[in-house]
C-alpha positions in Angstrom: 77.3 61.9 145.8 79.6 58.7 146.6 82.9 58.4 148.2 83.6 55.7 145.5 86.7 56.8 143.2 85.4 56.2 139.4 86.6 52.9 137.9 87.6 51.5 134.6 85.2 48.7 133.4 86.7 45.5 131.6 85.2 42.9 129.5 87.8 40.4 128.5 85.6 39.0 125.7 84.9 42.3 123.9 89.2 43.2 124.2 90.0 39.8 122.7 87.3 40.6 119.7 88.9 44.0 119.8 92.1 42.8 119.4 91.6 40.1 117.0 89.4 43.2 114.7 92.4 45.4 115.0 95.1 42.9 113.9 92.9 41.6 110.9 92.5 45.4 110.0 96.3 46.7 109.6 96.3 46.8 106.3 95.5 49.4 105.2 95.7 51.0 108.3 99.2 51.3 108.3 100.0 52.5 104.9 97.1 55.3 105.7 97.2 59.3 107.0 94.6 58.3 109.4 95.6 57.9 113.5 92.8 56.4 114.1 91.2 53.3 112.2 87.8 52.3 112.4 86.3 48.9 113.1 82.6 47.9 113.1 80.1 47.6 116.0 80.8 48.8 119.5 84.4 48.0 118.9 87.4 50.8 119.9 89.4 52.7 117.0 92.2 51.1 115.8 95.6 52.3 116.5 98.8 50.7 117.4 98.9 51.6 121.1 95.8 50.0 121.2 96.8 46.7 119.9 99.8 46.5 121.6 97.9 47.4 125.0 95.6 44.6 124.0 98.7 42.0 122.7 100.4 42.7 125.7 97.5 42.3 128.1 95.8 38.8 126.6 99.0 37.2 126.2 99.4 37.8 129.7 95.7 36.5 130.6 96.1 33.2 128.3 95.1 31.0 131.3 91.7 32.9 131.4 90.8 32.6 128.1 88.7 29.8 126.0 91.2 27.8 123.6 88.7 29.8 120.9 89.9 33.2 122.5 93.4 31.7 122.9 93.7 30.8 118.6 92.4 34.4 118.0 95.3 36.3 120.3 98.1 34.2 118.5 96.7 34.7 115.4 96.5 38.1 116.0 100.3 38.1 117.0 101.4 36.2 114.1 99.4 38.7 112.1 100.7 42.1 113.6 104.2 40.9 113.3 103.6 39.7 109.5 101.7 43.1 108.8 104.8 44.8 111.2 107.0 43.6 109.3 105.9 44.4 105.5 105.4 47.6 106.4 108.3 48.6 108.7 108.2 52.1 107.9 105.0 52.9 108.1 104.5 51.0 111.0 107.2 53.2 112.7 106.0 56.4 111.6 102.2 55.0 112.9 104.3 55.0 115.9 105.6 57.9 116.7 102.9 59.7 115.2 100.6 57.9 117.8 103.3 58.5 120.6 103.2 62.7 119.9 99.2 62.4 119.4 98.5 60.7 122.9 101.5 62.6 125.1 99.8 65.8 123.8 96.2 64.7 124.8 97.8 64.0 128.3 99.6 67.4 128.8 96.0 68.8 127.8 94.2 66.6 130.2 97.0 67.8 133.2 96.5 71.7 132.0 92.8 71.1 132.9 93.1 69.6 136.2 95.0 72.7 137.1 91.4 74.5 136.0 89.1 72.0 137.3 89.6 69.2 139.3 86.1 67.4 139.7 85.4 67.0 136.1 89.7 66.0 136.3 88.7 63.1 138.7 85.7 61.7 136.8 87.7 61.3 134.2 91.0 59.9 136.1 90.6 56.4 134.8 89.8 57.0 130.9 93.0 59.0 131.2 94.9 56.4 132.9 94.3 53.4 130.4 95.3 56.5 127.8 98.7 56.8 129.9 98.8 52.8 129.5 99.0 52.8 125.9 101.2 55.9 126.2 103.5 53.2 127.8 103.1 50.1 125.8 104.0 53.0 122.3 106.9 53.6 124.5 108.2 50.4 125.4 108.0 49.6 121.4 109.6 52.6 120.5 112.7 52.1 122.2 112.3 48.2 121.2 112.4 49.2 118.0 115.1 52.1 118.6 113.0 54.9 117.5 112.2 56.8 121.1 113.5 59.9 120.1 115.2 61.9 123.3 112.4 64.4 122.7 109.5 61.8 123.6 111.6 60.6 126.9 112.1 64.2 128.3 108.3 64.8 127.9 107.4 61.7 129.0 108.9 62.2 132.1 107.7 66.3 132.4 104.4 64.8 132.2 104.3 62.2 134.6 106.0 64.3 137.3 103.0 66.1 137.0 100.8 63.5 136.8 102.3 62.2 140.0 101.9 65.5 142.1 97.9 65.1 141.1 97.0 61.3 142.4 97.1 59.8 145.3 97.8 56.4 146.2 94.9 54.6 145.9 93.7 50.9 144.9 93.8 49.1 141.3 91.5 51.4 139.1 89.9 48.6 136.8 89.3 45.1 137.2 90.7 43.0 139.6 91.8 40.3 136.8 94.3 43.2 135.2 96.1 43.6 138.5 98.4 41.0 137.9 99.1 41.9 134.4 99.5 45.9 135.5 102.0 45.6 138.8 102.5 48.9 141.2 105.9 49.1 140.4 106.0 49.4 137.0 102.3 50.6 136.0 101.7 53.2 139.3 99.2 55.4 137.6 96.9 52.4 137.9 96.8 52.4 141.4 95.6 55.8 142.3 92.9 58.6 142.1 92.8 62.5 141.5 91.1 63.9 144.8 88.3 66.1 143.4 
């Protein structure tokens, strides 16, 4: 057994394929029951807390990227907010729907810690890049003024919790994210779940 706390891998080439998959996919996506689209290869489900993650993150990491990568983030930007646009309504519902789907998955990951804890810790940073999108779905909900009061509250139930679990600990995932993900305003990054 190692001391090492489990880590989140990152390849910057396969996020900016990912995201440049997932924009050119919102439609239908969008306009579809589904929560979670599907995109060839090895490439992540489509949702909108995953683009946005991704948005977010790339634009931040420009000065790392080829000019190829860099012409396939800002199209997919132009893209999400032409396909964000046209379908407003869905796109908000796709939203919220994400928003419930994801802080559910955490309280169910938090009631099993209570139960057991090793398997809890393996899985610590899976679960924190979930809580990451759980954040960017949040950050666009109340952009877009449709955080309801009900999402807040539980938000903030849950990561009380979450809080009384880690323990302060270094970056969880690749040094290169660090400056994108800071302490202050992304801590569950920078912690682990003793086992």
């Amino acid at each position: 057994m190692t001391d090492k706390s489990p880590a989140l891998a990152y390849d910057l080439a396969r996020d900016v394929r990912a995201l440049g998959a997932m924009a050119a996919n919102l439609t239908p996506y969008l306009y579809e029951k589904e929560l979670y689209g599907y995109l060839s290869g090895d490439l992540p489900r489509l949702t909108v807390g995953g683009l946005l993650m991704r948005l977010y993150r790339l634009e931040r990491l420009r000065d790392h990227l080829s000019p190829e990568q860099q012409n396939i983030v800002q199209d997919a930007r132009i893209n999400f907010e032409a396909e964000q646009s046209e379908w407003s309504v869905h796109y908000e519902m796709k939203l919220q729907q994400e928003l419930e789907a994801r802080l559910n998955a955490l309280q169910s990951y938090l009631e099993e810690c209570r139960e057991k804890r090793a398997s809890c810790a393996e899985d610590y940073p899976v679960q924190a890049e979930k809580r990451l999108i759980i954040e960017h779905l949040r950050r666009e909900a109340a952009r877009l003024d449709v955080l309801t009061p009900e999402h807040q509250t539980r938000l903030r139930q849950l990561d009380t919790q979450l809080r009384r679990l880690l323990t302060d600990g270094p970056f969880i995932t690749d040094p290169l994210l660090q400056e994108v993900y800071p302490r202050d305003e992304f801590w569950w990054m920078y912690g682990t779940v003793a086992p």
